[in-house]
N, C-alpha and C positions, 0 to 999 in steps of 0.2 A: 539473402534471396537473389541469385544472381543467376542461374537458369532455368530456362521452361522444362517444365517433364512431359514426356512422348509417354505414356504406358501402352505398350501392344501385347499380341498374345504370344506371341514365339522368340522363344531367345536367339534363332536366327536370322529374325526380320529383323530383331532389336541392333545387331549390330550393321545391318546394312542400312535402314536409315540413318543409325547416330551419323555415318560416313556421308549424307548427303545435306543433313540440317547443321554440321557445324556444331561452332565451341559452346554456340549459345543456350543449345540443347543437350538436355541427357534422357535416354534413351533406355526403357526397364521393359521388362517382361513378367509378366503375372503368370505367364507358361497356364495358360489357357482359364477355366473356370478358376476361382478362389474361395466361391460357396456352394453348398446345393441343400435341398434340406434337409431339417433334420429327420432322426427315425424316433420322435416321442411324440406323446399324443396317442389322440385314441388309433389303433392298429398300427400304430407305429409311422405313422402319413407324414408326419412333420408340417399338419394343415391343421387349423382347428375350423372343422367342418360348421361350427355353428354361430361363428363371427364371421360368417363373411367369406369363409374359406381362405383366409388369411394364412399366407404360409411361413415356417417359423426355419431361416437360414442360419447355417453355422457354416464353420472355416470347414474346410475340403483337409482332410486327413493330410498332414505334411505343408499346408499353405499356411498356417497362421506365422512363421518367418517371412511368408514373403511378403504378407500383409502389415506386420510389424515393421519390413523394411521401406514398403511404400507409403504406411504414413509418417515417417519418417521425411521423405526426401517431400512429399506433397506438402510439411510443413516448412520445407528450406526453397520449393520452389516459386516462381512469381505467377506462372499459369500452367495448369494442367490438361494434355491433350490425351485423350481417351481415346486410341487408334485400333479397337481391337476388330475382330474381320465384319468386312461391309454386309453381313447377314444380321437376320433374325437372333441368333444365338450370339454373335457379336453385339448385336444392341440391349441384350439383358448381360453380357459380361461388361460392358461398359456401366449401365446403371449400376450395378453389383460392387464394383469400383469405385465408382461417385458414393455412394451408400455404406460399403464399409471402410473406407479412407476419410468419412467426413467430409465430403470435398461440397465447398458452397459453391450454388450456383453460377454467382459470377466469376468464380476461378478457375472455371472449366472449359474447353471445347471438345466437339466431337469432331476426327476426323476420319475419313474412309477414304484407305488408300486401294482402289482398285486394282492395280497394278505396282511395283515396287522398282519404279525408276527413279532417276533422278528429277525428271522435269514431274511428275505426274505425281511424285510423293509435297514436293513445293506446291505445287498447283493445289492439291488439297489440305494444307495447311496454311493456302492465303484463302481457302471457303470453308472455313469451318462453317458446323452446326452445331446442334444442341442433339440431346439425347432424345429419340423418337417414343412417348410414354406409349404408344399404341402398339409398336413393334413390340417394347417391352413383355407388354401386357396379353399380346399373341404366345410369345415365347414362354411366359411362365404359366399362363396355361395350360399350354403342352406338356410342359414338364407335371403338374400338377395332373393332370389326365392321367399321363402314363404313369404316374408316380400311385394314385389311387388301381388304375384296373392293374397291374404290374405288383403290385404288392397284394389286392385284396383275392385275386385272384389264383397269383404261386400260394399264399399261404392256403387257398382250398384245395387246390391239386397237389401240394404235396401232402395235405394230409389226406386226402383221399386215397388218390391212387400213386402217389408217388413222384409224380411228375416235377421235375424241376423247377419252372415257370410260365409264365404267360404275359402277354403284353398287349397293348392297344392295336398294333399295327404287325410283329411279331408274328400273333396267332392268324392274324389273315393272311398272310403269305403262309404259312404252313398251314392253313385252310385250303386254300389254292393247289399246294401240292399233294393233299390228299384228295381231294377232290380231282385233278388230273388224275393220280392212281386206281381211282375206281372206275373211271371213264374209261382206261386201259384194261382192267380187268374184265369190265361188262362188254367192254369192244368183240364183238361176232366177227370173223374175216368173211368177207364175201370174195366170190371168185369170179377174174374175169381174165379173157382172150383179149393179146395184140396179136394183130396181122401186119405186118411190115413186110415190101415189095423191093427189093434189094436190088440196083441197079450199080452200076459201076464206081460210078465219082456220088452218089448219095443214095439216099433211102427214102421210102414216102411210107407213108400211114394210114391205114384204115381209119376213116372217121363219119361215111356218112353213107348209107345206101339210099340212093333215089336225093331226096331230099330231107331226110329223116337221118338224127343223130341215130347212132347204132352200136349195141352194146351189146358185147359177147359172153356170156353166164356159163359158157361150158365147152369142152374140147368137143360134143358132138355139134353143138352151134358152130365152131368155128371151120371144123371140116365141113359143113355144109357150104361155109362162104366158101373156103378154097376149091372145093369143084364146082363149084360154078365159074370160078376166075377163068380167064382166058390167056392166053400169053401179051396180049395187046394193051398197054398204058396209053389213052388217048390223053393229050392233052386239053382240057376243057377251059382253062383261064390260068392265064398269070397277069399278077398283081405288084410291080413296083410301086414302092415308097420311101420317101427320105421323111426318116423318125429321129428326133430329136433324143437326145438322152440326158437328161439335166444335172446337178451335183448337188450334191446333198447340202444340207444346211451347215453352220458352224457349228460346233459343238455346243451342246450344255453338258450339264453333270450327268445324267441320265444315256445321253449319246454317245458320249465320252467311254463312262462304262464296259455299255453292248460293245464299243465298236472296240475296244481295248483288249475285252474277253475274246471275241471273236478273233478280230485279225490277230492278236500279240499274244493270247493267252494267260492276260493278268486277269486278275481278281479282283474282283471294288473293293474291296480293300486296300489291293498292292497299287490301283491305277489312283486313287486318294490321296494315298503317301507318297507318291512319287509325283502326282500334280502339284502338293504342297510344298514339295522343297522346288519345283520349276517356278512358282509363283514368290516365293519366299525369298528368295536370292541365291544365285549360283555364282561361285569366286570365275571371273574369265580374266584374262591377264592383265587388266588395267584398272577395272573394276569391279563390284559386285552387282548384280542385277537381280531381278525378278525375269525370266523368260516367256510368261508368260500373265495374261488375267487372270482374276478372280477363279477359282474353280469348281463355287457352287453358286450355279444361277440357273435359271430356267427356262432362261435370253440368247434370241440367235441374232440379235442385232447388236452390229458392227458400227463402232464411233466414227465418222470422219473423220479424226485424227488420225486412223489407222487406213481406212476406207482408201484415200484420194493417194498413199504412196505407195499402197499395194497395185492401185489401179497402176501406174505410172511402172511399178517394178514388171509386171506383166507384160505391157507393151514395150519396155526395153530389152526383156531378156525373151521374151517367146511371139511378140509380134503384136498390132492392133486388132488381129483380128481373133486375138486370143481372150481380149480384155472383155469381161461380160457384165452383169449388174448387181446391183445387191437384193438381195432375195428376200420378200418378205411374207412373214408365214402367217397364218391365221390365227389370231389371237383365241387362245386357249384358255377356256376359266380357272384350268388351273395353275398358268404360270405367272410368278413374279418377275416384274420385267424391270426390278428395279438396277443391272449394272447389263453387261455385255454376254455374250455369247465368249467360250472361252479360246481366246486370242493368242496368235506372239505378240510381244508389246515392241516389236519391231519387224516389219517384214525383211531387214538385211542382217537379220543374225538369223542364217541360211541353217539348217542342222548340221552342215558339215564342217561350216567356221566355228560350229562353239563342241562338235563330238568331243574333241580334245577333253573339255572342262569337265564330260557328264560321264555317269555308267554306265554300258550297255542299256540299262533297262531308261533309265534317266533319256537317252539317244531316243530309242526306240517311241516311246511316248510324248516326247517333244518335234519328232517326226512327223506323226500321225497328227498332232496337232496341227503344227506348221502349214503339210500339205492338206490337209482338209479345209482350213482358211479361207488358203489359196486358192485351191478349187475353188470354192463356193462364189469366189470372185471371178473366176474365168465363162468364157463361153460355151456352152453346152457343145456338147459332143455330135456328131451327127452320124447315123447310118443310113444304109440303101437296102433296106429287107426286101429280098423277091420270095413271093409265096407261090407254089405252082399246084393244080390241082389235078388228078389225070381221071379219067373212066375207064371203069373195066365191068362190061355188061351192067352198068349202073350204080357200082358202086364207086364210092369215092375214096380219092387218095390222094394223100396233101404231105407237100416238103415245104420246107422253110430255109431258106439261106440269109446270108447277113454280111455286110463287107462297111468297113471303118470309112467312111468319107473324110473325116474331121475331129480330131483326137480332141479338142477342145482343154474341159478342165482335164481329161484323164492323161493329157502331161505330165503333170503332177501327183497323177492321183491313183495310176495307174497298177502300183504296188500291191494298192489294197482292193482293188475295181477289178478285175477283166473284162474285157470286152475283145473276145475270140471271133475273126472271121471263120462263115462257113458259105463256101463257093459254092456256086449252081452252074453247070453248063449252060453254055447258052441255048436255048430252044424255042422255039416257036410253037404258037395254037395252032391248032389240030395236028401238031406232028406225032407219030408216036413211037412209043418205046418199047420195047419187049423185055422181056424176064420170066424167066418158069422156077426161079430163084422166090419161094414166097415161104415165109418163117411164121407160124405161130407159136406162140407164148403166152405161158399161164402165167397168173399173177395172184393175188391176193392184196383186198386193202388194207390197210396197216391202220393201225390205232394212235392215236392223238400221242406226241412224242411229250417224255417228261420236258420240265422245265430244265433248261441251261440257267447259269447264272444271269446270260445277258436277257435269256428271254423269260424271265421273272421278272429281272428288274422293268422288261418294255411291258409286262402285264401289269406291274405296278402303278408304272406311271398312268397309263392307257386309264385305270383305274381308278385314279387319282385322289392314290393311299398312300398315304405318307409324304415324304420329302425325298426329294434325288438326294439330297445331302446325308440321309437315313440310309439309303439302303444296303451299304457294308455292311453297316454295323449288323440289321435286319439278318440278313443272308449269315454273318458272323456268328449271330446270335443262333439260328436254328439248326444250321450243321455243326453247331461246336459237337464233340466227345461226347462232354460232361452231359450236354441233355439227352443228346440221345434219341432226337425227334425226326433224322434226315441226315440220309447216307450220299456220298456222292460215289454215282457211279457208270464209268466212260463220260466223265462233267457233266453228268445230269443226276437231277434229284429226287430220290428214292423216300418215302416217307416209312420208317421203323414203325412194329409195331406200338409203342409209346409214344410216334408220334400221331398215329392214328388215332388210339385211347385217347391221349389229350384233347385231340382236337373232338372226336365224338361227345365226349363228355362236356366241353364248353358247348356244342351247338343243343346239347340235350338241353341246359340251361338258361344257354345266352342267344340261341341264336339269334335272337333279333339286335343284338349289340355287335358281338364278332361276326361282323359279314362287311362286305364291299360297298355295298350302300351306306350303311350308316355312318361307317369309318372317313367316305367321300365326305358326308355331310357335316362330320365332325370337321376337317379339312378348311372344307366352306364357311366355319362357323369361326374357324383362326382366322383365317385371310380376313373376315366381315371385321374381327376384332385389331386385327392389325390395321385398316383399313379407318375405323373409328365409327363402324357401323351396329357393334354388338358391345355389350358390357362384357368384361371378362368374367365377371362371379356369376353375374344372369345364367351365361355360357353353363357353368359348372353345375348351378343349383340344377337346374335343368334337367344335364346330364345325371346326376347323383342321383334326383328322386324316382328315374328309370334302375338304376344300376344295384343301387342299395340294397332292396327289395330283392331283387334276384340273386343278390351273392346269402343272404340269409336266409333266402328259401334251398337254395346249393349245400350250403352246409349242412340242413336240415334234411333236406332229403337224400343228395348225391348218396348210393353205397357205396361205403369204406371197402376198398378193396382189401381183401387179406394178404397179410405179406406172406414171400413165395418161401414153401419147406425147401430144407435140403437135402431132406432126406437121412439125418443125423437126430437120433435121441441126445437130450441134453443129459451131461453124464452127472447131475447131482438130485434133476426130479424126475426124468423118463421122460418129460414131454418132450417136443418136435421140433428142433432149432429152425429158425427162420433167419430170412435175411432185411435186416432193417436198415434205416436209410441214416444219418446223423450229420453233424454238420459240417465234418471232414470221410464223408464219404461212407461206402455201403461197410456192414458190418454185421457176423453173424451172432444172433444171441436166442436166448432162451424165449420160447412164445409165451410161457406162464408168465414173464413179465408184468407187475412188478413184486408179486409173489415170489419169483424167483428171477435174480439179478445178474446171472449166469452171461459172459460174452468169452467168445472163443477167439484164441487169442489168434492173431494175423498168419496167416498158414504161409506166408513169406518171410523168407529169413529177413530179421530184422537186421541191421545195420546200426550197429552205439554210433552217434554221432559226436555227443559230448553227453554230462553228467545235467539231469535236472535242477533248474535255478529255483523251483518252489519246495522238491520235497527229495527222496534219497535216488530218486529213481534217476532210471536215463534217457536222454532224447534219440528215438530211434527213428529209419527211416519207413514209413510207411505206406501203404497205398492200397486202395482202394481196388474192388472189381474193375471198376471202368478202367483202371491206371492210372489215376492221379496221384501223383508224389507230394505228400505231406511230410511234417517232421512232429513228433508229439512226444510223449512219455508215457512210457513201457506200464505204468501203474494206470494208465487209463482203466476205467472213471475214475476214480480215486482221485487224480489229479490229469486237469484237464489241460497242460501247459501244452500249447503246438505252435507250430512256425509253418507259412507256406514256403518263405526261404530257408533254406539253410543254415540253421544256427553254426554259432562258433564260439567256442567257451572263452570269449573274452567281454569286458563290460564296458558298456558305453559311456565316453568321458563325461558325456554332456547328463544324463540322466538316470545310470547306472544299471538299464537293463540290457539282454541279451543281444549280440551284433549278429547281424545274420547276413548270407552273401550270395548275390546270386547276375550272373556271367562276369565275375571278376569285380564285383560293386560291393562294398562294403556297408552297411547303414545300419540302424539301431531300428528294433523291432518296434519299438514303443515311441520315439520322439521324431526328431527330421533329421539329425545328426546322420550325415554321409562321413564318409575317409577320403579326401582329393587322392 
């Protein structure tokens, strides 16, 4: 027993600390979860609903080697440090650990590295803790939530109508988007008139006759205002002001997002994965680092450790009177403020001393980080807005100008900001102006704009559904292909009709579960139990004795939609081929089903891949209406052999079934056996 074991979640973290903790330590990675639960039991829940809701975990497809190998070294080691990420879900992958390694109490710490530096990974391995049972018990939970309405729920839609799935949080964001689409649809355009007064160096706008707002409903409305005009612009009031323009907060995971979508064009998804390897460690010429904190939090407060040399870098490189404060926001019910707002974990790795190390996209988002920081630390920007107002036989007409006094944070920050002056000549009250240059223009109002990805996610949160840590996946989940619930189109999202169906049909049922209310309150009922103010099973029984009851009156009542004709007689009994759904995809067969057993064979050339390993047939390449690429045998049903990879007719040394390959990866369909 002669070193400590580090277990984290990433085989790329794993080698940047071993490089900071020395000979004394060894350093593993469980490469993320190592359980989840099982699918037996009643509906297949892997919970036994009437103990307690007690839930029944087994090894993660592929993880029982790596569990094998860590309790191995946790029996050669002298202490065990549980480092997996400072969240929620890090603190049930840590128990998960302790739990199936065996590992006793006192041979354990927990540590949470917020950052993956050198001084700041030591720092929290001279304070460990212990595993938080309440986190835990938040987190699994969750899982059990979603694991119940996710399962009891796809298996009613897809036997009803077909629908792929459904989920706790899932269907309410695709609630939301169908719900915007009808607000589009029922949207009336109303019509109205601008009058703008066009003058040399600017323009002024109709906005008030007498002292009365005034709204134009028709071009005979608006020719009446213009003969009345006069060629004379009186000036009636100008109005200076010096308006302050502040900087936005530091990032969380949620801001991070929008602002990534927006200005950069990534995806939460692609801004996730690329947060995580900035936070993870990036190779720069002397060492490895973490470039930045944590990347899922819900915290825009900034450590003093970071605070007091940002302040300092400020005033050395852009002046004192650059340097501003630290911002503090209104506490939120629903954020957890347990680490930081997401930081550089140094403010003198500049983005341009470390492009070198990173990818374009890698640059680009360590950028946006960087300088939003920084801003949030500088001093607000200042403008001189002049508003001018003029009369013309009583009516009113208003300009607006703007001129930059004090660039402040937008120094730094100005990439992603503008702040565009617009000059006003100089003029005095009561002077006036003349113009017989006067424009009207018809308009129409517009209808409520679908959601973008960032301004989903900001209705989410606003909402306070789900987790910023969730909502790739969320967004992942309902514009995939395969479901088929939400199209993206000009990066806004369109709801399919299936995903309409779906979601009509859960509110016929559920609406009082799948809605934005409830979903909050479920939210509220983690946090309580994280917290240590709710039991987690109370939480669940709770939940259930609503839920239960309405999925089996669902089944009961929902009508089965009938599956769609194709317009093709079946050529062995005359009835009407249809298109049915199975468990590699859509497939045409016989409606007399199961009188008659009839399936039409894939009307795409099949592709021999190799020979069938259960029976004489052979593995072809197949796919589905949607396009999905399977591999199966040609004797389907008969013999129901498929691969999502790529078979290859050779056998794995480790267990003897079929190797299958896919972008150049070699692995065994059946065991964990890879080819280096």
């Amino acid at each position: 027993m002669s070193k400590n074991l580090v277990i984290v979640e990433s085989p790329s973290k794993s080698k940047t600390i071993e490089k900071y903790l020395g000979n004394d330590y060894k350093v593993l990675s469980s490469k993320g979860h190592i359980r989840d639960l099982s699918t037996t039991g009643q509906y297949g829940l892997g919970v036994d609903i009437e103990n307690g809701f007690k839930p029944n975990y087994i090894p993660i497809k592929g993880k029982s080697n790596i569990i094998k190998e860590l309790k191995k070294q946790v029996k050669e080691s002298k202490m065990v440090y549980l480092a997996s990420d400072p969240d929620r879900e890090g603190e049930a992958i840590a128990w998960h650990l302790k739990d199936a390694l065996g590992i006793k109490e006192k041979d354990y710490q927990r540590v949470l590295f917020n950052e993956i530096t050198h001084d700041k990974v030591l720092e929290a391995m001279a304070n460990p803790t212990k595993i938080d049972d309440n986190l835990v018990k938040s987190q699994e939970t969750r899982r059990i939530l979603d694991r119940i309405i996710g399962f009891r729920l796809s298996k009613l839609l897809q036997s009803k109508i077909g629908s792929k799935s459904a989920g706790r949080v899932q269907s309410v964001a695709l609630k939301l988007i169908v719900d915007r689409e009808r607000e589009i649809e029922a949207f009336v355009p109303e019509e109205y008139w601008k009058i703008i007064a066009i003058f040399k160096d600017y323009e002024a706008e109709l906005f008030k006759y007498k002292e009365e707002d005034i709204e134009l409903h028709s071009e005979e409305e608006a020719n009446k205002v213009l003969d009345a005009l006069g060629e004379e612009y009186k000036v009636e009031s100008i109005e200076k002001k010096e308006k302050s323009k502040k900087s936005k907060f530091p990032f969380t995971t949620s801001t991070l997002q929008q602002e990534a979508s927006t200005k950069l064009g990534f995806s939460a998804k692609k801004t996730m994965s690329i947060a995580q390897k900035l936070y993870e460690g990036i190779d720069l010429e002397k060492e490895t680092v973490g470039l930045i904190t944590y990347m899922r939090t819900d915290s825009i407060r900034l450590s003093d450790d970071f605070v007091k040399p940002a302040m300092k870098y400020i005033e050395e490189n852009f002046g004192k009177k650059y340097v501003g404060y630290v911002k503090q926001a209104k506490k939120n019910d629903n954020v957890q403020d347990a680490h930081e707002g997401i930081r550089p974990t140094s403010v003198l790795r500049e983005p341009l001393k470390v492009k070198k190390y990173l990818s374009n996209d890698e640059f680009k988002l360590y950028s946006l980080i960087y300088k939003r920081t920084l801003a949030s630390l500088m001093a607000d920007a200042t403008v001189n807005q002049t508003t001018i107002i003029f009369d013309n036989n009583n009516y009113k007409f208003k300009t607006t100008g703007q001129i930059l006094l004090f660039e402040g944070y937008l120094k730094v920050y100005k990439d992603y900001e503008s702040s565009e002056d617009k000059i006003l000549p100089e003029i005095g009250e009561n002077e006036v102006a003349k113009t017989n240059n006067v424009e009207s223009t018809q308009h129409f109002t517009q209808p409520p704009a679908r959601y973008t990805e960032a301004k989903l996610i900001k209705e989410l949160e606003e909402l306070g559904i789900g987790r910023p840590s969730t909502y790739a996946t969320i967004i992942d989940t309902i514009t995939s292909k395969d479901r088929d619930y939400v199209t993206v189109e000009d990066k806004k999202f369109k709801p399919t009709l299936g995903g309409i169906e779906t979601t009509d049909k859960l509110q016929e049922f559920f609406g009082d579960i799948i809605n934005t209310e409830y979903t909050k309150e479920m939210e509220t009922d983690l946090d309580e139990i994280a917290d240590g103010k709710k039991v987690w099973n109370k939480v669940l029984e709770e939940f259930y004795k609503i839920f239960e009851p309405r999925v089996k009156n669902a089944f009961a009542d929902m009508e089965k939609k009938p599956p769609e004709e194709t317009g093709e007689k079946c050529p062995e009994c005359g009835k009407a081929l249809v298109i049915r759904h199975g468990k590699y995809g859509e497939f045409v067969a016989c409606s007399n089903y199961p009188e008659c057993k009839y399936i039409k064979k894939d009307e795409i050339e099949e592709q021999e891949i190799c020979n069938c390993p259960n029976c004489d047939g052979k593995i072809v390449e197949k796919r589905s209406r949607k396009g999905k690429t399977f591999y199966g045998c040609n004797n389907y049903p008969k013999c129901k052999t498929a691969y999502w990879d790529k078979p290859i007719e050779k056998e794995c040394p480790k267990c003897g079934k079929m190797l299958t390959e896919k972008n150049g990866t070699i692995k065994c369909s059946e065991c964990d056996y890879k080819e280096e």
